[in-house]
C-alpha positions as CSV (number, residue, x, y, z in Angstrom):
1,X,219.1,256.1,207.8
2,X,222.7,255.9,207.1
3,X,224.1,252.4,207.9
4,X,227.0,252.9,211.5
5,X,230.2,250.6,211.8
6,X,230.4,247.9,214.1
7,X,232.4,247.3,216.9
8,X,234.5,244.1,216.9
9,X,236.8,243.0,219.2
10,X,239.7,240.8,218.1
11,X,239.7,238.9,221.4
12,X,238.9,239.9,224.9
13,X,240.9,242.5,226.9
14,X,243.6,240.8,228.8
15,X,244.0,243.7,231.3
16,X,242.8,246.6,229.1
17,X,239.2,248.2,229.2
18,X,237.5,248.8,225.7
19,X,237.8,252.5,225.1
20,X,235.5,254.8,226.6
21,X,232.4,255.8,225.0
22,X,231.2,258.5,227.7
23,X,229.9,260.5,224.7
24,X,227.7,257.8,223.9
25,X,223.9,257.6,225.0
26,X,223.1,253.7,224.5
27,X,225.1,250.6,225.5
28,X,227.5,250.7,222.7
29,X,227.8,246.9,221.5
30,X,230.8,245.4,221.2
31,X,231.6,241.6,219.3
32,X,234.3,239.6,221.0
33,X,236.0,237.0,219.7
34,X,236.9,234.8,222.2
35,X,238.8,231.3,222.0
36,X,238.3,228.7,224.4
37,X,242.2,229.2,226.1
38,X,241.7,232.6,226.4
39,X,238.1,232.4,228.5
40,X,240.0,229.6,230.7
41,X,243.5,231.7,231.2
42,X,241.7,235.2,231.9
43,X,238.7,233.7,233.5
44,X,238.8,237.0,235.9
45,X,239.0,239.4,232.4
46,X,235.8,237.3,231.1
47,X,234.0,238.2,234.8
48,X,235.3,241.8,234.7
49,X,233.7,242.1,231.1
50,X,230.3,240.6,232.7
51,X,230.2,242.9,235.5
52,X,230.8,246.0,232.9
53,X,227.8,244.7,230.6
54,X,225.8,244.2,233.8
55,X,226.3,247.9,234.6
56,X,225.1,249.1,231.1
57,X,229.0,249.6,229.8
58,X,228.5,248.5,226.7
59,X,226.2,245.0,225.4
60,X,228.4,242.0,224.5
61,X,227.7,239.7,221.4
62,X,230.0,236.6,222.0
63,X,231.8,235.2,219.2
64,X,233.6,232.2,218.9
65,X,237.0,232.5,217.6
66,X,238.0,228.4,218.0
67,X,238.7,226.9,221.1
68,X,243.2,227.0,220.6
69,X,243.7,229.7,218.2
70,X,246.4,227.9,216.9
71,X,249.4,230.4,215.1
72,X,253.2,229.4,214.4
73,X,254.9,232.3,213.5
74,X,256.6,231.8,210.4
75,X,254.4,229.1,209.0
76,X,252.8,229.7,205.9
77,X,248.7,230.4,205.7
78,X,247.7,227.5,204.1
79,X,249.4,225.0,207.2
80,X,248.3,227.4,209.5
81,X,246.0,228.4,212.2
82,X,242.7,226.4,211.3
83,X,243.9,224.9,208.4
84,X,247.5,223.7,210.7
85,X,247.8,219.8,210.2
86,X,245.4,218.1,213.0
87,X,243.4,220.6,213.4
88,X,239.8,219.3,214.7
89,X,237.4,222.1,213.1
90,X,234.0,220.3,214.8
91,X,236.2,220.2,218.5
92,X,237.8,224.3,217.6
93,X,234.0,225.2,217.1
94,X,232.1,223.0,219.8
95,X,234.4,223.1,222.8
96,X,234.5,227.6,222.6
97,X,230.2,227.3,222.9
98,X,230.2,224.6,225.5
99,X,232.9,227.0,227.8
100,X,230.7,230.1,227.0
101,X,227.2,228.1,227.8
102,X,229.1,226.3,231.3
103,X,229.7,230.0,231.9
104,X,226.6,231.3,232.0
105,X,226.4,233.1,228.5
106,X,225.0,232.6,225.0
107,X,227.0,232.2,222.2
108,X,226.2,234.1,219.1
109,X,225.4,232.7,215.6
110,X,229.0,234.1,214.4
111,X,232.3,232.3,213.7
112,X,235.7,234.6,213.5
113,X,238.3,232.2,212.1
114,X,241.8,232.9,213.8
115,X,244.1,235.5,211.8
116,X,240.6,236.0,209.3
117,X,241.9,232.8,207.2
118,X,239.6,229.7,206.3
119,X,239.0,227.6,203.6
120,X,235.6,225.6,202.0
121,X,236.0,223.1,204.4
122,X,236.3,225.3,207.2
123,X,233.3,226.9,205.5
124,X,231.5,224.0,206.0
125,X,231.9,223.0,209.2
126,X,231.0,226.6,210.2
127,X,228.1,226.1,208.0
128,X,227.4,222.5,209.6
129,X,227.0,224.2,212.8
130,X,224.9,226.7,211.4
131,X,227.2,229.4,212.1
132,X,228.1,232.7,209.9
133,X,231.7,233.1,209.4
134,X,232.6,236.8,210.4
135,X,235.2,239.1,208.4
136,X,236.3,242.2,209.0
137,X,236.8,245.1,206.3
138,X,238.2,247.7,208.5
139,X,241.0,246.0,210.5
140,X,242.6,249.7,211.5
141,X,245.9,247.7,212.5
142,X,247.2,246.9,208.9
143,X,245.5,250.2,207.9
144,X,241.9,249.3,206.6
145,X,239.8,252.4,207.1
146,X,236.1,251.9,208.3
147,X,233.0,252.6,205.9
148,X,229.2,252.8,206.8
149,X,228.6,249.0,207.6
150,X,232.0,248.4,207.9
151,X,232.9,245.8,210.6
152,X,235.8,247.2,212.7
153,X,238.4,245.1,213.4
154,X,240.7,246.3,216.8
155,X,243.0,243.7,219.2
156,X,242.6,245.1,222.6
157,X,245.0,242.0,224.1
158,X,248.1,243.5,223.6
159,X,248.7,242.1,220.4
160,X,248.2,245.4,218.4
161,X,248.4,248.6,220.4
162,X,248.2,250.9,217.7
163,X,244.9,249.5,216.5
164,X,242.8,250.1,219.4
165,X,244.5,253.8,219.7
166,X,243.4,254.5,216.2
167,X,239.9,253.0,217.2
168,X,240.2,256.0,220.2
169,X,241.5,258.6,217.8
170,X,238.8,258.1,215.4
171,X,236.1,257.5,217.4
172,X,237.1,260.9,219.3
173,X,237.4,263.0,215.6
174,X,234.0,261.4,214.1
175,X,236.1,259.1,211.6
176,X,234.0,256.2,213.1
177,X,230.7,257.5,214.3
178,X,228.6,256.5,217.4
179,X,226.1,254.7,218.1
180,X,227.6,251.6,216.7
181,X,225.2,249.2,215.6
182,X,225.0,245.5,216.9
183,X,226.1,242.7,214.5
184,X,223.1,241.3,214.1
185,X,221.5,244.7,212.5
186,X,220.4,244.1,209.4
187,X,221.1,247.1,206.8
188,X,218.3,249.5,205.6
């Protein structure tokens, strides 16, 4: 059986549905990556997104993304994001599962680091908390294409436009072929 791409979501849809998958038999699953802000500042989004997965629109895998998904534009990698001065990585982890758990869902075993940059002691904190740190190798924005396996990187926030159109365009030609498979699938 030949392995299918999955589905990640950047960060939840402020006011934009995932693309439509009318073609598709099964719940197509979808991985958000969702910080802590965002669930409190779009709390209507994160119901909206409940009510769609409760109607069979797709299945959700919730994945933590850090609880401020800190970014200074400009700032260099290594002082940025997770790895900006202060930054609390037990707190950045914790405080996204605890929201998710008040809020009637389960987190998933998966970690996204904000703007895909970590380092070993990020790695180990994730690890402390036994959570997998997720990547991406087909992030269509910056023009990574998807492979069987690949996990599929789109924004639908706002934040990159063209990347969740491509995600439409190829899903619609048969560049990226449903059904998707859920995160957790192990490979064949």
């Amino acid at each position: 059986m030949r392995e299918r791409p999955t589905y990640s979501l950047g960060t939840s849809p402020v006011s934009t549905p995932p693309p439509a998958h009318a073609s598709m038999r099964e719940r197509p699953p979808i991985a958000l990556s969702i910080s802590g802000l965002w669930l409190l500042h779009h709390f209507e989004d994160y119901q909206w997104l409940l009510r769609k997965q409760a109607a069979g629109a797709f299945g959700i895998t919730w994945v933590d993304h850090s609880y401020h998904h800190q970014f200074r534009r400009g700032v260099p990698y290594d002082r940025n994001f997770m790895l900006a001065p202060g930054v609390d990585p037990d707190a950045e982890i914790l405080d996204t599962e605890k929201l998710l758990i008040a809020n009637g869902q389960t987190p998933s075993l998966f970690f996204r680091f904000p703007g895909l940059i970590s380092s070993a002691p990020l790695m180990q904190a994730a690890r402390r908390h036994h959570l997998i740190a997720l990547g991406a190798d087909a992030w269509l924005a910056i023009g990574q294409h998807p492979r069987p396996g690949s996990i599929v990187l789109v924004h639908p926030n706002g934040n990159e436009e063209v990347g969740l159109k491509m995600f439409d365009r190829d899903l619609a030609r048969g560049t990226i072929e449903p059904p998707l498979e859920p995160l957790d699938t192990a490979p064949n």
